[in-house]
C-alpha positions, 0 to 999 in steps of 0.5 A: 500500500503506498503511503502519501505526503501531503502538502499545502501552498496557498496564494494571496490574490490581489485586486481591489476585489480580489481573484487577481494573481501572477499567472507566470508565479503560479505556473513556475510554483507549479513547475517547481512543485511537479520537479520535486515530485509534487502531484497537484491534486486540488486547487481550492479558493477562500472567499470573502464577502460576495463571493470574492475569492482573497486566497487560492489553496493548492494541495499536492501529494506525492509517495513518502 
């Protein structure tokens, strides 16, 4: 049975409503994640008043 590692990265967005972020950081978090032997298994965003979304939650995983 494979037994996984979990890891959690979160993002502040900016904006005057939020839901903003440097897609060129990400994709490079990303990259850097995947070399390391991260899988990206679910992306999720916090949200504020209305629906605006001031955090973006990434959660890896990879085989201990």
């Amino acid at each position: 049975m494979t037994s996984w590692e979990y890891k959690t990265v979160r993002i502040h967005t900016t904006g005057f409503y939020g839901g903003e972020f440097d897609t060129p950081d990400a994709e490079k978090l990303l990259n850097d994640m995947g070399a390391e032997g991260w899988e990206l298994v679910a992306s999720l965003e916090t949200n504020t008043s209305h629906g605006h979304t001031e955090d973006l939650v990434f959660v890896f995983k990879r085989p201990k």
